[in-house]
C-alpha positions as CSV (number, residue, x, y, z in Angstrom):
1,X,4.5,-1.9,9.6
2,X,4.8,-4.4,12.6
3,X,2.2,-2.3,14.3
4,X,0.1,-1.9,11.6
5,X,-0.1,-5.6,10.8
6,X,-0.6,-7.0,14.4
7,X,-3.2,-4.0,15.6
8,X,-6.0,-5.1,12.5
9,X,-5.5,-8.9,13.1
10,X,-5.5,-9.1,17.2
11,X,-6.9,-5.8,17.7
12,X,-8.2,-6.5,21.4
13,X,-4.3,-6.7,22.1
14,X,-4.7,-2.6,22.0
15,X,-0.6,-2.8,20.8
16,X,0.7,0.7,20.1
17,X,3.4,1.7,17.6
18,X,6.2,2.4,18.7
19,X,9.8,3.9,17.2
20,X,11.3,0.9,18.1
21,X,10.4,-2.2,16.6
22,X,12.4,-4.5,19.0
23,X,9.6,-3.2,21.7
24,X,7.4,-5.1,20.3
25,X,6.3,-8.9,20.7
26,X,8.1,-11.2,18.2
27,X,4.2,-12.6,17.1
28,X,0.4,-12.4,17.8
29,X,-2.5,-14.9,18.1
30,X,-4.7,-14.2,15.7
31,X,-8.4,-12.7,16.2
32,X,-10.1,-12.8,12.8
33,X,-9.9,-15.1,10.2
34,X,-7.4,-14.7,7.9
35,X,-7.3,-15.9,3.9
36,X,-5.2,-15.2,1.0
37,X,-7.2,-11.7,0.5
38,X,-6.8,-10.9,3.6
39,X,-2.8,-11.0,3.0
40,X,-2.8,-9.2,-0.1
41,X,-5.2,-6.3,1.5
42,X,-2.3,-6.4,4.0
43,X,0.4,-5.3,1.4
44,X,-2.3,-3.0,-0.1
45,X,-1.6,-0.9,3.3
46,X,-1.0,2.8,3.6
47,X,-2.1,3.3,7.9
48,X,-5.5,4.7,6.0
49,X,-8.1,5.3,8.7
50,X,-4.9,5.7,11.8
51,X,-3.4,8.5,12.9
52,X,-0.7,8.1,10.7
53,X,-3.1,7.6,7.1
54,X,-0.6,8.7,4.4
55,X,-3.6,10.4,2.9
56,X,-3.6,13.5,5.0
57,X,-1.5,15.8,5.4
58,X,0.3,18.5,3.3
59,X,2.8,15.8,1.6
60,X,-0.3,14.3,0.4
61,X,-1.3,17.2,-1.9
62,X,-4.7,18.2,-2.6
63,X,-5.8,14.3,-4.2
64,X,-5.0,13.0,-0.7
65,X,-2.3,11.2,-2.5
66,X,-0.3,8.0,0.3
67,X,2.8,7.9,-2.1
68,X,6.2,9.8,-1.0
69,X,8.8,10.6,-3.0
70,X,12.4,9.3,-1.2
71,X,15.7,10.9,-1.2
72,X,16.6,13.8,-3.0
73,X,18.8,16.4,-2.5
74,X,16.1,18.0,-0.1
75,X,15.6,15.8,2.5
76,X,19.4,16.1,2.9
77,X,18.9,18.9,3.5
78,X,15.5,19.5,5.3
79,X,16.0,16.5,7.8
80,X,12.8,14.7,8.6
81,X,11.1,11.7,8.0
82,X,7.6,10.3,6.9
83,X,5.6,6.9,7.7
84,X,6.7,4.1,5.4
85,X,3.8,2.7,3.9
86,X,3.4,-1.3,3.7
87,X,2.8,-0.6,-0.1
88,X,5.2,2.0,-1.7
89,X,5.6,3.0,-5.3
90,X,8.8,1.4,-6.0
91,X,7.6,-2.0,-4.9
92,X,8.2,-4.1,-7.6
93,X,6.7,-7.3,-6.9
94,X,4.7,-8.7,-4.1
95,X,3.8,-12.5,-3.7
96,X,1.3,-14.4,-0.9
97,X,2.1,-17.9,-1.2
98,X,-1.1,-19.8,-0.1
99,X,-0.9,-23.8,1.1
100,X,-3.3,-26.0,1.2
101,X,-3.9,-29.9,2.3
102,X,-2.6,-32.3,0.7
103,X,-5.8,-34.1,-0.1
104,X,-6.5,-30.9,-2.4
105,X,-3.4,-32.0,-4.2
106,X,-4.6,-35.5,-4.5
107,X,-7.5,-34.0,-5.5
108,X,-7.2,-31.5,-8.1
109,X,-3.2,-32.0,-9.2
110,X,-2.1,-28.8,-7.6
111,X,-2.6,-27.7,-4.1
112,X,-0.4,-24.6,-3.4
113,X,-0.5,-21.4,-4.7
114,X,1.7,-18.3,-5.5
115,X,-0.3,-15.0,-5.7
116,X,2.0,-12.9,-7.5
117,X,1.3,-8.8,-7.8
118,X,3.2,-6.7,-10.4
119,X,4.3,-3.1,-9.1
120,X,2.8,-1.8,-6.1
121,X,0.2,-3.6,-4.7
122,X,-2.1,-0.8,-3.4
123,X,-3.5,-0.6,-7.0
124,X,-2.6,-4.0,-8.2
125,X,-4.3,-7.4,-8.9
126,X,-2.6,-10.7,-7.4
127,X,-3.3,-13.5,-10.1
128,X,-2.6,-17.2,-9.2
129,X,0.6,-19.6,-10.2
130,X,-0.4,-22.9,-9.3
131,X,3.0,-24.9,-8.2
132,X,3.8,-27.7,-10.3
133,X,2.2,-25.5,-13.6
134,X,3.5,-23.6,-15.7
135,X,2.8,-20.9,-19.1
136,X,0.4,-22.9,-21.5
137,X,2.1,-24.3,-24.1
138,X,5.7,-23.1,-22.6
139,X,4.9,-20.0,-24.2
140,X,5.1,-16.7,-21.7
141,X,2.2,-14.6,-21.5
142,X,2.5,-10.7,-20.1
143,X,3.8,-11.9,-17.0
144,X,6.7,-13.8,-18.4
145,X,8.6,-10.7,-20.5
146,X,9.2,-7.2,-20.0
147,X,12.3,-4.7,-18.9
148,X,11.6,-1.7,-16.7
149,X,14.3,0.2,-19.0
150,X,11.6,0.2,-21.8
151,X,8.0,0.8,-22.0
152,X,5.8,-2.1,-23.2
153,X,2.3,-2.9,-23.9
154,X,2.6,-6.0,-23.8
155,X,4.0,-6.4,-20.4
156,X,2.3,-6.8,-17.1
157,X,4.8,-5.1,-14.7
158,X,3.9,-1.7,-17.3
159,X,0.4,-2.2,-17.1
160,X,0.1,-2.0,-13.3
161,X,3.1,0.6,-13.1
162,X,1.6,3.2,-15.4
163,X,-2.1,3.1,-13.4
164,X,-0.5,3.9,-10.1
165,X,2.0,6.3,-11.5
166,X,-1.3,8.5,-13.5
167,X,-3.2,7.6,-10.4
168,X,-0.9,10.3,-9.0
169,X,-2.4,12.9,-10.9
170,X,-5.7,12.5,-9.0
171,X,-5.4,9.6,-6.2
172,X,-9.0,10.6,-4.7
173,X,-10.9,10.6,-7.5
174,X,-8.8,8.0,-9.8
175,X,-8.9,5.4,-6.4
176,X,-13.0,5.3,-6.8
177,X,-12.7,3.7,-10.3
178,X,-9.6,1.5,-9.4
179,X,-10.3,0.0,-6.2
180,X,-13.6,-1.6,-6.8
181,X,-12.2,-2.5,-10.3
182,X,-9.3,-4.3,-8.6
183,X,-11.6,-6.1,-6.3
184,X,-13.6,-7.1,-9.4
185,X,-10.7,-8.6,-10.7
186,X,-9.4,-10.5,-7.6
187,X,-13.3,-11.7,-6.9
188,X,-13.4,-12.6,-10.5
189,X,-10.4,-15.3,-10.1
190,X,-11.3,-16.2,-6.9
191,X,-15.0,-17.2,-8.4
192,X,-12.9,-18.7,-11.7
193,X,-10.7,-20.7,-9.7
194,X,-13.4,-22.8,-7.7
195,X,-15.0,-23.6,-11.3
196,X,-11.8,-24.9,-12.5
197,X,-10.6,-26.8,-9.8
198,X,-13.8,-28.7,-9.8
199,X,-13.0,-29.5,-13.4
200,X,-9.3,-30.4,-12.8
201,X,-10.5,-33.0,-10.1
202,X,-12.9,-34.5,-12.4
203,X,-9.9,-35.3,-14.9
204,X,-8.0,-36.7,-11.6
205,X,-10.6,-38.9,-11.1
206,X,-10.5,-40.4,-14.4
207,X,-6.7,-41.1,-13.9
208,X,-5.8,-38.1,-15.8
209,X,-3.8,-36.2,-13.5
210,X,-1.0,-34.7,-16.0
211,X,-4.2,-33.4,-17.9
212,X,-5.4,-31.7,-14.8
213,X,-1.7,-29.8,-14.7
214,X,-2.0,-28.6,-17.9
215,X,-5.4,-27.5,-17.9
216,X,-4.4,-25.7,-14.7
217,X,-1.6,-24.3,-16.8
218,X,-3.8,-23.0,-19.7
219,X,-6.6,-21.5,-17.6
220,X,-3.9,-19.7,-15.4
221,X,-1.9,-18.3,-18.2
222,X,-5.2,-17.0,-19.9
223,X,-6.6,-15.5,-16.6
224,X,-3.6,-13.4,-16.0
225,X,-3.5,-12.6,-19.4
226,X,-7.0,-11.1,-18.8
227,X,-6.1,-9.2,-16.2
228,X,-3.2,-7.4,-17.8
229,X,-5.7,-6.6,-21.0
230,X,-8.5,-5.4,-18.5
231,X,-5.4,-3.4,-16.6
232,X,-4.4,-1.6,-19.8
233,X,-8.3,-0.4,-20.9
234,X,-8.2,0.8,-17.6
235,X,-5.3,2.7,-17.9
236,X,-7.0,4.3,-21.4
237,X,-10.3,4.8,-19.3
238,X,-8.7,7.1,-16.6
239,X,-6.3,8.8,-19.2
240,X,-9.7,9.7,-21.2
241,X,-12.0,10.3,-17.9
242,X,-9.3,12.7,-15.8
243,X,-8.1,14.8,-18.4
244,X,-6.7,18.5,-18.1
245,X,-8.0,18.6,-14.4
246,X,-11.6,17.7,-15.3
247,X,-13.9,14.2,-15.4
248,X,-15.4,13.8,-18.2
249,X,-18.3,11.6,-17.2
250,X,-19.3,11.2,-20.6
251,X,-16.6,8.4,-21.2
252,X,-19.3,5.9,-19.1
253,X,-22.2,6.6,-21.7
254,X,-20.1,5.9,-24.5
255,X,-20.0,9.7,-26.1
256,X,-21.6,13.0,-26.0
257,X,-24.4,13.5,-24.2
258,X,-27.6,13.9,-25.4
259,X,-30.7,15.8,-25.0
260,X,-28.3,19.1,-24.4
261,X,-30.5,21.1,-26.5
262,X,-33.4,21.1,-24.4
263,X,-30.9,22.4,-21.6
264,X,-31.0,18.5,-20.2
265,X,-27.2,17.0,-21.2
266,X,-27.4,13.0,-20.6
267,X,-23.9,12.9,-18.8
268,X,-21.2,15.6,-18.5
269,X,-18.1,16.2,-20.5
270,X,-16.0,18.5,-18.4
271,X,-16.8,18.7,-14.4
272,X,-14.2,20.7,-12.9
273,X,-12.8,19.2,-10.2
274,X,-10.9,22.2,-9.0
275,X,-8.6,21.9,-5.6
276,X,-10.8,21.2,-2.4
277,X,-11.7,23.7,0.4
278,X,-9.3,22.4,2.8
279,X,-6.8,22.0,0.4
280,X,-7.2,26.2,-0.7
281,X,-7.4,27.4,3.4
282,X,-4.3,25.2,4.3
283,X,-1.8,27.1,0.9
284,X,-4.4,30.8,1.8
285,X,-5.8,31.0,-1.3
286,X,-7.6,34.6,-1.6
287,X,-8.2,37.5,-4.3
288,X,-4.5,38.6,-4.2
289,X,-3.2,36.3,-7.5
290,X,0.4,36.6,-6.8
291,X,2.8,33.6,-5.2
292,X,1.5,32.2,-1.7
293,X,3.9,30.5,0.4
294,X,3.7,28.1,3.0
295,X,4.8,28.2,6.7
296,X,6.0,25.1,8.2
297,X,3.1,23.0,8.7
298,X,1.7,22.0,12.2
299,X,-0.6,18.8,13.4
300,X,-3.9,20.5,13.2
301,X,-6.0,19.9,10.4
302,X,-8.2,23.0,8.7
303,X,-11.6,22.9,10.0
304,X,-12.9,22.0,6.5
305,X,-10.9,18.3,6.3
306,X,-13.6,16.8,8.7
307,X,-16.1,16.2,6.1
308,X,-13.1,14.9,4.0
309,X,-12.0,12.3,7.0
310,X,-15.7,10.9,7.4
311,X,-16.4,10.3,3.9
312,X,-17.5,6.9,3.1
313,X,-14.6,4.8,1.7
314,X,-14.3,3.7,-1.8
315,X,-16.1,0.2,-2.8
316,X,-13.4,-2.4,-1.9
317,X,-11.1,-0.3,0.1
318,X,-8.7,-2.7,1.2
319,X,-8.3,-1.0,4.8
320,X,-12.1,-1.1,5.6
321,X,-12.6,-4.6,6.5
322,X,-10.0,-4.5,9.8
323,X,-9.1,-1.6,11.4
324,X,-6.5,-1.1,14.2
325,X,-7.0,0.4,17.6
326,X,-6.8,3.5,18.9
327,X,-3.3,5.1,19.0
328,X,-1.4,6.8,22.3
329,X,0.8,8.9,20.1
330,X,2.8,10.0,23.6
331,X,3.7,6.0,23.6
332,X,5.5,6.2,20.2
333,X,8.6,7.6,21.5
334,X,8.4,6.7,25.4
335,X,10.5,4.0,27.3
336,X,14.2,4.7,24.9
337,X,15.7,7.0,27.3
338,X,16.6,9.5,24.6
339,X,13.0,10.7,24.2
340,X,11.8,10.8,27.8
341,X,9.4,14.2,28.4
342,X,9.3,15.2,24.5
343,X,5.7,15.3,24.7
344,X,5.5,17.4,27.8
345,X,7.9,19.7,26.5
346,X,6.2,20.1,23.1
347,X,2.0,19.7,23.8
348,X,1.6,20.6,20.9
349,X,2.7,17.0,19.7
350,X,5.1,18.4,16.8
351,X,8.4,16.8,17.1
352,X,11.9,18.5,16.8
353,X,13.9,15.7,15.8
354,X,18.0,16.0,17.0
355,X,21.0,13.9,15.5
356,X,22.7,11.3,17.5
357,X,21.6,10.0,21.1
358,X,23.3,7.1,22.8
359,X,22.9,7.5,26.4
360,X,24.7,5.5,29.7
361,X,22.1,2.8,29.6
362,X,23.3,1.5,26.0
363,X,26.9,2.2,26.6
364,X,26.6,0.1,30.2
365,X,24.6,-2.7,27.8
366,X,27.4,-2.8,25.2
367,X,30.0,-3.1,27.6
368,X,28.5,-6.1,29.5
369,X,27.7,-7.9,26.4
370,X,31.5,-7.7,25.2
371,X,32.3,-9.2,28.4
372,X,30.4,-12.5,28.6
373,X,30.4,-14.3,25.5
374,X,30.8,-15.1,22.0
375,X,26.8,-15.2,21.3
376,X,26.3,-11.6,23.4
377,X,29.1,-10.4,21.5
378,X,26.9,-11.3,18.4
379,X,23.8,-9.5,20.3
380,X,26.2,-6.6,20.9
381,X,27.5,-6.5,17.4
382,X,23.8,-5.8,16.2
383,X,23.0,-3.5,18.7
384,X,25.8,-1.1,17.8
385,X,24.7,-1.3,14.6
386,X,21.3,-0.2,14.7
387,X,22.0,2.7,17.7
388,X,25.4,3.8,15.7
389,X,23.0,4.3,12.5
390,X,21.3,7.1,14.5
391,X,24.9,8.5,15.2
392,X,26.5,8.4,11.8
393,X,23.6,9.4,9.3
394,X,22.5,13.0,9.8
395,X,19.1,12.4,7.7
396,X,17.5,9.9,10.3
397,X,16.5,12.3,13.3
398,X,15.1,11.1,17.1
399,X,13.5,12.8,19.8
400,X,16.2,13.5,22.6
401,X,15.1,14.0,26.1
C-alpha cells in the first residue's frame, strides 16, 4: 500500500515494493497535483496496471475479479498469501477530509469538508459533509440509519454493499457500467457543489451566514440522498442486465427489440458471455466433459491473456490517471537477510514461502537495544514484535535464504 501510493504520486522517485515496509522512506515530495479525487481514486486502488493487479491471476476467476476472500479453514491449511488491496470488500467506510482557506469560510459559511464513502470504495461514491452542517431539518437521510445485521433499502451502506457484492458475479463486464457511473456521480457533486457555494456566499454577503449553513445542510442531505436512489436503480439495472450468465442489452432500449422479424433485432436479449479463452486454456477445457482439475498454478500467463492485459480501461478507471513505475520484483524480498539468493535459486520467480526466520543480525540488534536505554528498549520492544509474528503464526510465510 505504501508502495503503491508513493510510486503514482512521485513516480520519478522509481521506489520499489518491498516486503518490508520499514525499508521504505517515512514520506515523499509530491510530483503531480493532488485534489480530493485524487485521494479517493487512491482508496479506490487494487495495484491494477502493476505486476501485482489483483485482476489477474487464477484467484481472480474468469471476470478478472481484485476481491479475495480472507481466512478460512483453507488458508490454514494451504499457507500462502495474496496482495492486500488499498480497497477490500469488508471496508466499511472510507473518508477524505478536504481543508480549505479560511477566507472560503468567511466566504461561503463552511470551508472544510468530509468526503465520506459507504462500503468499499472501489465501486463507491464519496458525497460531501460540510463541517459545521448537518441533516436538513435534523432529520437523517440514508446515510444517517441502517444495521449491517439487516437488509435495508433505505440505507446507504446496503446500497453500495449489494453492487460490489453482485459485481462479483461478473466484475469485467459489471465494472464497465459502474465505473463511469460512479465517476458520473462524483463529477456530478463536484459540478453541484461550485453552484451552491456561489449561492451560500451570496447569502453571506447579505449578513445571512446561519442561512448559508442551512442551505448547505439541505442541499447536502438531498445530494447524498440522490446518490443512494441512483445507487439502488443501479443495483436493479445490473441484476436485470447480467442475468443467468448473459447481458441482456435490451434493458438500455427500454424492452424487446424490434424489427426481429425482418431478421434485424434493434438490441439483444441474451448475449452469452460464456468464460474467456484464457480463462478455458488455464482450467484445460476440451471435448472430455468429465471433472478437470487444476495443478498448482505458476507465474506465466496463457498466451491468450495478452489481448486481455492491453484492453483499453473502462471510462473513469480510477488507476488510469497515475500509474507507478516499473517494478524489480528480485527487490521485493532482497536486503532482510532471511531471503538472500531466493531469486537465483528459483528463476522461475515462484516463491516457496518457509515459517519462522530470525537470523544473528536481529538477535545482535535486540540485544544492544536492551542494553542502552529505556527509549531503545521501546524500539526493541516493537521490533520483537513484528519479527516474533513471523515466528509464532504458521499462516504468514517468508522467503528464507
Amino acid at each position: 500500500r505504501m508502495w503503491r501510493i508513493y510510486s503514482r504520486l512521485a513516480p520519478s522517485l522509481n521506489i520499489q515494493p518491498h516486503v518490508d515496509p520499514l525499508t521504505m522512506p517515512f514520506s515523499v515530495k509530491v510530483e503531480v497535483p493532488v485534489s480530493h479525487r485524487t485521494l479517493m481514486d487512491m482508496h479506490r486502488d487494487h495495484y491494477e496496471g502493476t505486476e501485482f493487479d489483483m485482476r489477474n491471476g487464477a484467484l481472480a476467476g474468469p471476470f478478472r475479479s481484485p476481491n479475495r476472500l480472507e481466512g478460512g479453514i483453507g488458508a490454514m491449511t494451504v499457507h500462502g498469501e495474496f496482495p492486500r488491496a488499498i480497497s477490500i470488500p469488508r471496508t466499511a467506510y472510507a473518508v477524505v477530509v478536504q481543508s480549505r482557506p479560511k477566507k472560503v469560510a468567511a466566504k461561503t459559511g463552511s470551508a472544510g469538508i468530509a468526503w465520506y464513502a459507504s462500503d468499499a470504495p472501489a465501486t463507491s461514491v464519496f458525497v460531501p459533509f460540510y463541517a459545521n452542517s448537518s441533516f436538513a431539518n435534523g432529520k437523517p437521510n440514508g446515510y444517517g440509519r441502517g444495521s449491517m445485521f439487516k437488509f435495508d433499502r433505505s440505507c446507504a451502506w446496503w446500497a453500495f454493499d449489494f453492487v460490489a457484492n453482485w459485481m462479483n458475479l461478473n466484475y469485467e463486464n459489471m465494472s464497465q457500467v459502474v465505473l463511469p457511473a460512479m465517476v458520473k456521480a462524483q463529477d456530478g457533486l463536484d459540478n453541484a457543489m461550485a453552484r451552491v457555494e456561489r449561492q451560500a456566499a451570496a447569502m453571506v454577503a447579505r449578513g445571512h451566514k446561519q442561512e448559508a449553513l442551512q442551505f448547505l445542510s439541505e442541499w447536502q442531505t438531498k445530494a447524498q440522498q440522490d446518490v443512494v436512489d441512483k445507487w439502488w436503480q443501479l443495483a436493479d439495472y445490473l441484476v436485470a442486465r447480467f442475468n443467468d450468465g448473459f447481458d441482456n442489452q435490451c434493458i438500455d432500449a427500454g424492452g424487446p427489440p424490434r424489427n426481429v422479424d425482418r431478421g434485424q433485432p434493434s438490441c439483444r436479449v441474451g448475449v452469452p458471455i460464456g468464460y474467456p479463452a484464457w480463462w478455458l486454456e488455464q482450467v484445460g477445457y476440451d471435448f472430455d466433459i468429465r471433472p478437470h482439475y487444476v495443478k498448482p498454478a505458476g507465474l506465466t500467463p496463457p498466451a491468450s491473456f495478452a489481448a486481455v492485459q492491453a484492453a483499453q480501461a473502462p471510462a473513469g478507471a480510477p488507476w488510469a490517471n497515475l500509474l507507478s513505475s516499473p517494478v524489480w520484483l528480485n527487490n521485493f524480498w532482497s536486503g532482510t537477510g532471511v531471503r538472500g539468493q531466493a531469486a537465483l535459486a528459483n528463476p522461475t520467480g515462484q516463491a516457496t514461502l518457509p515459517v519462522g526466520t530470525w537470523d544473528s543480525s536481529h538477535a545482535l540488534a535486540l540485544l544492544a537495544a536492551l542494553l542502552v536505554t529505556p527509549a531503545a528498549l521501546a524500539t526493541a520492544f516493537q521490533m520483537g514484535v513484528r519479527h516474533g509474528q513471523r515466528e509464532r503464526l504458521p499462516d504468514f510465510y517468508y522467503i528464507q535464504q
